[in-house]
C-alpha positions, 0 to 999 in steps of 0.5 A, spaced: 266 799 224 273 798 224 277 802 218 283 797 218 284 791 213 285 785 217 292 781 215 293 777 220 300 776 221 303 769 218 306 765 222 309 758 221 304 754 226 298 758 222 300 757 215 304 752 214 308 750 208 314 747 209 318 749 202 318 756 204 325 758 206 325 761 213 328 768 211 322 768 206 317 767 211 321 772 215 319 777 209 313 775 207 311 776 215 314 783 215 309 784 209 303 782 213 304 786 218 305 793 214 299 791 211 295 790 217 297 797 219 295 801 214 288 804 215 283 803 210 281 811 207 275 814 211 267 813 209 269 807 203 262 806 203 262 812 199 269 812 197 270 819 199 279 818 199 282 814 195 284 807 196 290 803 194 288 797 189 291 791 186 288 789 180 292 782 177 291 780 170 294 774 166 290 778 160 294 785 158 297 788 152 299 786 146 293 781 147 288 784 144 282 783 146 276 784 150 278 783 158 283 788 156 280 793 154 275 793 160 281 792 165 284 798 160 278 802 161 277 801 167 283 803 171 283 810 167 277 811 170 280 809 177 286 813 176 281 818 174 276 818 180 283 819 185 284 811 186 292 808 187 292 802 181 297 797 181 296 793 175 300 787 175 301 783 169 305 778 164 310 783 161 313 784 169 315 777 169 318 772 166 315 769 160 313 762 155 309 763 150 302 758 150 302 752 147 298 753 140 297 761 142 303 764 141 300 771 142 299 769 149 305 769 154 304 766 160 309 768 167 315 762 169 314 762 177 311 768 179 310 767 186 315 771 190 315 777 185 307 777 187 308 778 194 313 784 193 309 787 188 303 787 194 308 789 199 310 795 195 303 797 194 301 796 200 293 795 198 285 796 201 284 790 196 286 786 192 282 783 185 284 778 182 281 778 174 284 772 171 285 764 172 292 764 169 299 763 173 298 770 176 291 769 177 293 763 181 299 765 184 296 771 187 290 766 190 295 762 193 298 767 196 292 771 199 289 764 202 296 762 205 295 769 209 288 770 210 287 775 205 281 777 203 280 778 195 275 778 189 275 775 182 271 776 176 269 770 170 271 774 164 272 768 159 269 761 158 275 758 160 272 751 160 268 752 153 275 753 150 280 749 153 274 744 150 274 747 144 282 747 143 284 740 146 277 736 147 278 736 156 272 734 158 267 741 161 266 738 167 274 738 168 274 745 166 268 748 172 271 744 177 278 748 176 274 754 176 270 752 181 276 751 185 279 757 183 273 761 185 271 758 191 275 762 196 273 769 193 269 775 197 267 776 191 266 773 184 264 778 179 260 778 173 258 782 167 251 779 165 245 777 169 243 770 166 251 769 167 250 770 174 243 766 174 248 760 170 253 760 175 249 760 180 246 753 177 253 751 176 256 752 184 259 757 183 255 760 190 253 767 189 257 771 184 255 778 183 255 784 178 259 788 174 258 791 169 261 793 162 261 801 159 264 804 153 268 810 151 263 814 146 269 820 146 273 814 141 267 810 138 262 815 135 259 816 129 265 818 124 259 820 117 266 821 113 267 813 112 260 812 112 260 816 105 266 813 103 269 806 105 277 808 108 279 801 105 274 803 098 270 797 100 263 794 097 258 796 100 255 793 105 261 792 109 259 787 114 264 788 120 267 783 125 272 784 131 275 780 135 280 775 137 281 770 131 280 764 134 276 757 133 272 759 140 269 765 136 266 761 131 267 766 126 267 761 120 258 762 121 260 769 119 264 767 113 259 762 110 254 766 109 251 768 103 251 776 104 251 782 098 258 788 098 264 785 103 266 781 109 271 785 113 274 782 119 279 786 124 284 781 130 289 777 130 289 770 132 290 763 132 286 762 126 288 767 122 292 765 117 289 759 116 281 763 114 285 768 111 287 763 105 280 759 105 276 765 104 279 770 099 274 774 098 273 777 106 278 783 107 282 781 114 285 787 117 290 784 122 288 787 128 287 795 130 288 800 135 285 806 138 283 811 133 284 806 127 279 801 130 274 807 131 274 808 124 274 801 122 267 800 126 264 806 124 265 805 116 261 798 117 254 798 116 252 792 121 257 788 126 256 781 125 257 778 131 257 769 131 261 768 137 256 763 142 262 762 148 262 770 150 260 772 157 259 779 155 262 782 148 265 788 149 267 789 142 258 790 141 257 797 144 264 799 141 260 798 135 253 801 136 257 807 140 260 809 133 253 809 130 253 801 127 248 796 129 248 789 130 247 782 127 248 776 133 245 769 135 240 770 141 245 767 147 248 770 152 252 776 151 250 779 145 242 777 149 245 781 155 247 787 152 241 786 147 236 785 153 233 778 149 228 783 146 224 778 140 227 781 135 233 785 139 232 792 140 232 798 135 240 798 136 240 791 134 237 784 132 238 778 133 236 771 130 237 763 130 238 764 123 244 769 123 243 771 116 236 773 117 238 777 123 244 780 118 239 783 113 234 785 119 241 789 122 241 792 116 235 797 116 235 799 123 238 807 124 245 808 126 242 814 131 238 808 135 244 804 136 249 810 138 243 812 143 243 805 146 250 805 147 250 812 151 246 808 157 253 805 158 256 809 162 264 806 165 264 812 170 257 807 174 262 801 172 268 803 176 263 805 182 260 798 181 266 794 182 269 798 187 262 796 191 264 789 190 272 789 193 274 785 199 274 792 203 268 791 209 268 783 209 276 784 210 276 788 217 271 783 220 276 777 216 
């Protein structure tokens, strides 16, 4: 088999697009042209030399939240592995803000910077992780000239555009649909994701999975014996993005005994913060102060029904914290929709029954389930399913 990535070269007749200016086409050609002379690394079905990978995210730091913790996560293990990352993200670009959700910076035409990032980096494979202006302009461009790429369904963007500004759902998955349509290869994290999607039309998609760092989440029994903020105990802990999608008030109403602590920011910050005075806001933390956070709880209470995966839940089993959730995708996924959850965690229709469910299980069960998370296997997996074989044959 071949070991070249087939770019084919752009020509006006092939690809035309009569808004782009001749010498942009002339460098956009050049592009093509090293691109498809550049050899994949031998044996990449075992991954023996490093490959060149280009990973485009609209989601990256100071967003704080799950996809960029896992494309945080995952390209450290890729580096480490020997792999070249490009990561291409807002901050290289110019940027507005997005409406109602200011934390969010959307990059301004980012179409031509695009194309020479890739130029420079000249990749084996380029991913595309995010359905936002990077994530489109890439597409754009790779489809333009016959480059193979991936994708990955990281968000329910369709659920929160509906939630934000009541757009019809159906509206929201035939964007996504399109978007996904032209990919080698959509990439999910859960199989009951991967059974929906398929049901929805979105072909095949196939799995990627989530791991956790357990060297930063572990069991800390110093704030186990005294709260770091001197909390009441029990202390139900939540994390996560503070938004309206993430139904966090479910959590807030319940009637539960010591204190209710909620770590992130968000839209709906301020907001909860004054209708709920009893509850202990944080405002968002990183790193070691976030570890400790999740291993002073007793239980992670975890309302969300719209997330895909839940990072946020095997960081907290990691640090020896059991679970509370409704039994929906996400945490049924990590859960393995057991009944009654598994020993690291329980789920129930009725979240304050799960809650107090939550509260008697071993903290040592739940840092020994989330030991079967491995990130190394992760990385080795999304390597598995980049646009490498399928482009020497495109």
């Amino acid at each position: 088999m071949s070991q070249r990535l087939q770019m084919p070269q752009a020509t006006p007749e092939a690809h035309p697009s009569p808004a782009l200016p001749g010498p942009r086409k002339r460098r956009i050609a050049r592009l093509l042209g090293r691109l498809r002379r550049r050899p994949l690394p031998k044996e990449v079905g075992r991954f023996s030399e490093p490959l060149r990978i280009v990973i485009v995210s609209d989601a990256a730091p100071p967003q704080v939240n799950g996809v960029v913790r896992t494309l945080q996560q995952l390209i450290g293990n890729l580096r480490e592995a020997g792999h070249d990352v490009t990561f291409i993200t807002p901050d290289l670009f110019r940027t507005v803000p997005l409406p109602t959700y200011r934390e969010i910076r959307l990059a301004i035409l980012p179409g031509r910077r695009i194309a020479q990032m890739i130029h420079k980096a000249n990749p084996n494979a380029i991913h595309i992780a995010t359905e936002g202006p990077l994530g489109l302009a890439t597409r754009r461009f790779c489809i333009r000239n016959n480059i193979p790429f991936s994708t990955s369904f990281h968000t329910r963007f369709a659920e929160y555009l509906h939630a934000r500004t009541g757009i019809p759902l159906s509206w929201g998955y035939a964007f996504l649909r399109r978007f996904h349509a032209k990919a080698s290869a959509l990439m999910v994290a859960t199989p009951s994701l991967q059974a929906e999607l398929k049901e929805r039309g979105f072909g095949d998609p196939v799995i990627w999975s989530r791991g956790v760092d357990t060297e930063l989440y572990h069991p800390r029994p110093e704030v186990q014996k005294a709260h770091p903020h001197g909390l009441a105990r029990p202390v139900w802990l939540n994390v996560g993005r503070v938004a309206v999608e993430k139904n966090i008030e479910a959590f807030l109403e319940l009637d539960l005994p010591g204190t209710k602590m909620v770590v992130g920011d968000g839209p709906r910050l301020d907001h909860l913060t004054k209708r709920y005075p009893d509850t202990f806001f944080a405002g968002p933390l990183f790193g070691e102060e976030l570890a400790r956070a999740y291993a002073a709880a007793d239980v992670f209470v975890f309302p969300s029904k719209t997330d895909t995966f839940g990072l946020v839940l095997i960081e907290a089993m990691a640090s020896g914290t059991p679970i509370a959730a409704y039994p929906v995708q996400g945490p049924g996924d990590v859960l393995a929709f057991t009944p009654d959850g598994t020993k690291a965690g329980a789920l129930d229709d009725d979240l304050h029954t799960a809650c107090l469910k939550a509260l008697d299980l071993n903290r040592e069960d739940a840092r020994a389930y989330a030991l079967t998370f491995a990130w190394d296997a992760c990385a080795k997996q999304f390597i598995s399913n980049l646009a490498l074989e399928e482009a020497e044959a495109a």
